[in-house]
N, C-alpha and C positions, 0 to 999 in steps of 0.2 A: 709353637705354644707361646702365649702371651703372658707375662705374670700380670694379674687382675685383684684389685684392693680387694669390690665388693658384689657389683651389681649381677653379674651373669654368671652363678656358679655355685655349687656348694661344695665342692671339693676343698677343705679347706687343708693347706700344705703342710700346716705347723699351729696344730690346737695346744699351748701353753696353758697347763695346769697348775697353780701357785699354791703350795701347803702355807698353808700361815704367810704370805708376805715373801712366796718362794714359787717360784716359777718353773713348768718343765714340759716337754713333749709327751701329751698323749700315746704315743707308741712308747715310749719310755719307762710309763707307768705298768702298761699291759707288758714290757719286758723284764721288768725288776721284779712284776709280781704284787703290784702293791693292792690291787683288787682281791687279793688271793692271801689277806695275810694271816700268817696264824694267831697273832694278839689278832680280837675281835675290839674294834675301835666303841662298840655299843658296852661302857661301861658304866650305863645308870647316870646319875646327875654330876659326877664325872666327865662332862665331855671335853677330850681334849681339842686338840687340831682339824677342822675342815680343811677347806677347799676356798681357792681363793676365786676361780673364775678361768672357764675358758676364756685366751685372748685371740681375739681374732686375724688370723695374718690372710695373705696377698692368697685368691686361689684361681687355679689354672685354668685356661677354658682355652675354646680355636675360635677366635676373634672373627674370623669366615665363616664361622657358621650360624653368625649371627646376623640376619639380615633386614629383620625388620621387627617391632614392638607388637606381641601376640597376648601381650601383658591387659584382663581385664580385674580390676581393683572392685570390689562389694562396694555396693552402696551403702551405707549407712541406713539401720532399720530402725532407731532411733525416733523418737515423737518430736525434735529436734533438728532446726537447721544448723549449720558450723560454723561460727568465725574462728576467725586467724588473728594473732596478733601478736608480733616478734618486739622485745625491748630487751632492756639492758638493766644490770642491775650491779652498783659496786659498792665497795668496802674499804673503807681508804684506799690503797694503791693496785688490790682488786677486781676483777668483775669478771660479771658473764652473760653470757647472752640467753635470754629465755623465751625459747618459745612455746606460745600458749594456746590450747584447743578448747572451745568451751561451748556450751548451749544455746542458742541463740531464736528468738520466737520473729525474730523481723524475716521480712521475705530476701528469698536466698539471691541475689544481685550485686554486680560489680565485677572486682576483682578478685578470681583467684589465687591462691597458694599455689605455687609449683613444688613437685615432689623434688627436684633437683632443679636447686640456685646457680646461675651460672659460675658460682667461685668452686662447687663441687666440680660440675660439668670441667671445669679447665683439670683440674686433677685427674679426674677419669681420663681426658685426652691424655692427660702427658702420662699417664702409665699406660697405655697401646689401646685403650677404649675406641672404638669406633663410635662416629657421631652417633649413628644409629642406634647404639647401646643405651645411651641415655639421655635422647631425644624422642618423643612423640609418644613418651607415655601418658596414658590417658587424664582427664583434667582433674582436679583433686575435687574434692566437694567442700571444701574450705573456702570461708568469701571475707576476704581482708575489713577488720574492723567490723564486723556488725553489731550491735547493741548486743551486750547480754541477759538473756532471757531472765524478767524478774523471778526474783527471789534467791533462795542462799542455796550453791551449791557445791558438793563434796570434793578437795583437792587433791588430785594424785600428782605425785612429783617422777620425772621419767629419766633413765639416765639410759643413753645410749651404749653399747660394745664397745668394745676398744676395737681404734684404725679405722670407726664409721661417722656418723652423725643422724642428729634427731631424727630428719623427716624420713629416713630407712623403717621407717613405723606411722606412717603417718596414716594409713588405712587403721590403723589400732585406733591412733588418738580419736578421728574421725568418728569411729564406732563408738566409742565411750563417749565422744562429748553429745551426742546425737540420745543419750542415755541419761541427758544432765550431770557430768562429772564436766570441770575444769583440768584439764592434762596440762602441764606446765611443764617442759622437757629444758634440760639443760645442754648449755651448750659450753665448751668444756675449751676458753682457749689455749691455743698451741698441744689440745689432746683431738677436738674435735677436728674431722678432714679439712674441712675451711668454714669459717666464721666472716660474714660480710658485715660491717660494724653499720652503725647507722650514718657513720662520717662518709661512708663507702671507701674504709680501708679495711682490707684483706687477711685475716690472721689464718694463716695455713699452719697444720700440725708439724712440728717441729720432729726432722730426721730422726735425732735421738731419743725422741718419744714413741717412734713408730715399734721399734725392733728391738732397742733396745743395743749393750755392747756384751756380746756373747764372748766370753774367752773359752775357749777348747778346756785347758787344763780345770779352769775353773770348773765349768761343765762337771767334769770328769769326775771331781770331789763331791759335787754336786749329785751325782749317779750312783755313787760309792755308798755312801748315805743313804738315798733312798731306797738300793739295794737291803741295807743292812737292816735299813727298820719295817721293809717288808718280809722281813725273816725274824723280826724281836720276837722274844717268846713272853716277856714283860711290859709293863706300863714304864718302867723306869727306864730299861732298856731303849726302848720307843723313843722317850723323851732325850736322851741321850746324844743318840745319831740325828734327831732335829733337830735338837739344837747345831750340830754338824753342818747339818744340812743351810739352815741359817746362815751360815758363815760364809755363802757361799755370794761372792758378789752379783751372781747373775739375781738373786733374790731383790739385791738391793736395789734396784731401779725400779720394778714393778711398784715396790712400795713405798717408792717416792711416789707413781700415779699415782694410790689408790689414795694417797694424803691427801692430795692435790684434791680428786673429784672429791673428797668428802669436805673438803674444807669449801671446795666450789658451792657444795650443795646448800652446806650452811648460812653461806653470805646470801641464799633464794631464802634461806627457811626465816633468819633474822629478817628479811622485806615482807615479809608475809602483811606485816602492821602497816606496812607503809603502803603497798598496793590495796589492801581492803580500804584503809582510810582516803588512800586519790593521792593520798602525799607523791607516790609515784604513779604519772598518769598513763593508764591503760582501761580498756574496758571493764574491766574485773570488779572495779569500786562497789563495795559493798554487796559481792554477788558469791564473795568466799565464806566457805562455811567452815573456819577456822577450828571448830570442834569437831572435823569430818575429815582430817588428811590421811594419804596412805601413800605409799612410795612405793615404787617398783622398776624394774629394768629389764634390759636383756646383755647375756655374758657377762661379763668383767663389771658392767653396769648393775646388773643384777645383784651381784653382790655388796656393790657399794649402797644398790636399796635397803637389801635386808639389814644392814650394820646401821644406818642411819637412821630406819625405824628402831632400831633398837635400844640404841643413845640417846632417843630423844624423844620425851615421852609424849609430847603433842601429836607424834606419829602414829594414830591406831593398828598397821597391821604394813609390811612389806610383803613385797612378791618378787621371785628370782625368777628370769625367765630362761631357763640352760645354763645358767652359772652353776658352776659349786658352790663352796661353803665355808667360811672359815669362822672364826672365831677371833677378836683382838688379841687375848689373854691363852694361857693356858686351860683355865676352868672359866671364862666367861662365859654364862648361858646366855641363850636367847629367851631375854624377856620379854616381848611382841608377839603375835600370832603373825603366824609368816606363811608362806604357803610355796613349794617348789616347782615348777613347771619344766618337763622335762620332754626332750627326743628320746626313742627310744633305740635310736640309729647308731650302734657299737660305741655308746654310753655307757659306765657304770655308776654314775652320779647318783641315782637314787639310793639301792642301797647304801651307802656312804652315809647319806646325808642323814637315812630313818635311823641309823645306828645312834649318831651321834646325839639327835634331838629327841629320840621318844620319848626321856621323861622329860621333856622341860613344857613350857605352854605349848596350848594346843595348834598343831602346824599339821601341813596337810603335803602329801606331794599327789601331783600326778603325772602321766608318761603316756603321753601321744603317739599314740602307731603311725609310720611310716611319717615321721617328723625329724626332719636331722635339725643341726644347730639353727644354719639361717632359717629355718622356718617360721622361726618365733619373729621375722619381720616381714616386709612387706616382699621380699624376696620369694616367700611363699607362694608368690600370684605372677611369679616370673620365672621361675627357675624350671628348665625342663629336663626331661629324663632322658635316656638313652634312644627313645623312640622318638623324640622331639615331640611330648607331651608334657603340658601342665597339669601337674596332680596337686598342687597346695590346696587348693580352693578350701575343700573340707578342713583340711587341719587347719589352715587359719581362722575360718569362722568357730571349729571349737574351740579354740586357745581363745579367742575374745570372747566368745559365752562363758566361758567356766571362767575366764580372769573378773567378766565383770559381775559375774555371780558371787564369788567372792568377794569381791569392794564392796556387791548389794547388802551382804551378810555383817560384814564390819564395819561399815560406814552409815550406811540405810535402816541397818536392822532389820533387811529383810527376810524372810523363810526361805534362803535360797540355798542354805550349804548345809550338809555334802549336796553337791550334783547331784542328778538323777546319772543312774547307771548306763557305760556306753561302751558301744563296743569298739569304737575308738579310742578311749580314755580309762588308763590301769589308774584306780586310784588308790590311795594307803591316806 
């Protein structure tokens, strides 16, 4: 058995669940009980503590059993060809890298986007990847630089899971820009797997950003706490052992990342003026519809969408793709219409999440059958089962109808939300 970051697997070894800026093993949660707890966390406009976000770790697969790419990617049904077009963007001593998806009416010609950049491709080797693994997937429907299709259209901001990188979605973006939305995904350095700069030097995610420095003892306190406040029989109680639980170093590094990404995101949102004006040159000049933005992610990313729309009022509406939930504060509400997308693959994240928000603005979840975490990326059209079968196909084409149904509804103003009913899709 190989340990494997991302590409062939969805067994994930160590899914870290963070209360408030606190971090913990999913099986941890299901042992202390915290699914089960007798304080009912839905106390009205009261809402304390979410969820911060599944993180994604290294998952296991047999490296021999992988022999050739059976992986086929949707085409975009879009009225809409695709460009591509990767820059940078910094802030005094800052930056990040952005890459952008968007609508294009010129004929589809050139250069394609590769799903995997050879500075990923080198990572995947050196953690036991077979070339095969992450060579000869099919060609993207992205074509470097093409004109963007006149007139102004709606900005979605994308932030990828933690331990991966943008183009792990790049059938998403594809699908939305082919809809006329602008996807502009962040790239996250020394968080993202590798960053290829335009100088062509290499930023690779940095050791102690991947896992983090787990102490046992600390852990331990860490456990103690969560035990105790999944038995609170109070709100005050509750409050008491998190704050405990806070205390706990293994907390304190997650939320150094999640600073970091939201500060990353900022330094995109402050360019906003300077990319529509041309000040910074890319395609995009005058094609942003600055009264149209929306943000969204998947895991750990996910959550840093919803917090960012929420802060910031230019952002009409976030979408979590499998993350949890937290909140900055003790009582901060969510201000923003938000919307939850979830697996329903021995998850408890939904209820959680309905509890804490039902009275605040309107927010929607919904929980895809037979969808576990990686499915919400391009993993979904790759990943096979026990029989050596691809089954994503369906859930990923619903997860991009229902996400871009929603962007239609807050962005467009179209008649598109709630969905129509499916027997795929539990929705609240």
């Amino acid at each position: 058995m190989l340990i494997k970051y991302l590409l062939f697997g969805d067994c994930l070894v160590l899914q870290a669940v963070v209360i408030a800026f606190l971090g913990m093993n999913i099986d941890i949660l299901r042992e202390v009980g915290i699914f089960n707890m007798k304080w009912k966390l839905g106390l009205g406009r009261l809402a304390l503590v979410g969820f911060i976000g599944i993180l994604q770790y290294p998952a296991v697969v047999h490296a021999e059993t992988v022999e050739q790419h059976t992986a086929v990617f949707p085409k975009p049904d879009g009225q809409y060809q695709i460009g591509f077009h990767q820059f940078e963007v910094a802030e005094e001593e800052r930056w990040i890298q952005v890459s952008a998806w968007y609508p294009s009416e010129a004929e589809a010609v050139g250069e394609r986007a590769v799903y995997v950049i050879p500075a990923i491709a080198k990572v995947l080797q050196n953690n036991g990847f077979h070339e095969s693994e992450y060579k000869g997937l099919p060609a993207s429907w992205s074509f470097v630089d093409l004109p963007a299709a006149s007139g102004k259209h709606p900005v979605l901001i994308y932030n990828h899971g933690f331990n991966t990188f943008p183009r792990q979605s790049m059938t998403r973006f594809e699908y939305l820009a082919s809809h006329g939305y602008i996807v502009l995904a962040v790239g996250h350095p020394e968080d993202t797997m590798a960053i290829e700069r335009e100088t062509g030097e290499v930023i690779y995610q940095l050791d102690e950003n991947i896992n983090g420095t787990i102490d046992k003892d600390d852990l331990t306190v860490l456990i103690t706490s969560l035990k105790r406040m999944s038995k609170a029989e109070s709100q005050l109680e509750w409050q008491e052992q998190l704050r405990h639980a806070l205390k706990a170093k293994f907390s304190n590094g997650f939320a150094d990342r999640f600073d970091t990404w939201y500060a990353n995101n900022m330094i995109l949102l402050n360019a906003f003026a300077g990319i529509e004006s041309g000040t910074i040159t890319t395609p995009l000049q005058q094609h942003m519809d600055l009264e149209a933005i929306a943000s969204f992610g998947h895991s750990f990313g996910g959550n840093v969408s919803v917090i960012l729309a929420n802060k910031n009022p230019e952002i009409k509406a976030g979408v979590n793709l499998d993350g949890a939930m937290f909140n900055w504060t003790m009582d901060e509400k969510l201000q923003v219409p938000a919307c939850f997308f979830y697996s329903n693959y021995g998850e408890s994240f939904p209820g959680l999440n309905d509890a804490l928000f039902n009275d605040s603005v309107p927010m929607c979840s919904l929980s895809f059958n037979n969808a576990s975490h990686m499915s919400f990326t391009d993993l979904t059209y790759i990943m096979v089962d026990e029989k050596g079968t691809v089954k994503g196909y369906p859930v990923g084409q619903s997860i991009d109808a229902n996400l871009r149904a929603f962007f239609d509804a807050k962005l467009k103003l179209a008649d598109s939300w709630p969905p129509a009913v499916s027997n795929g899709v539990i929705q609240n």
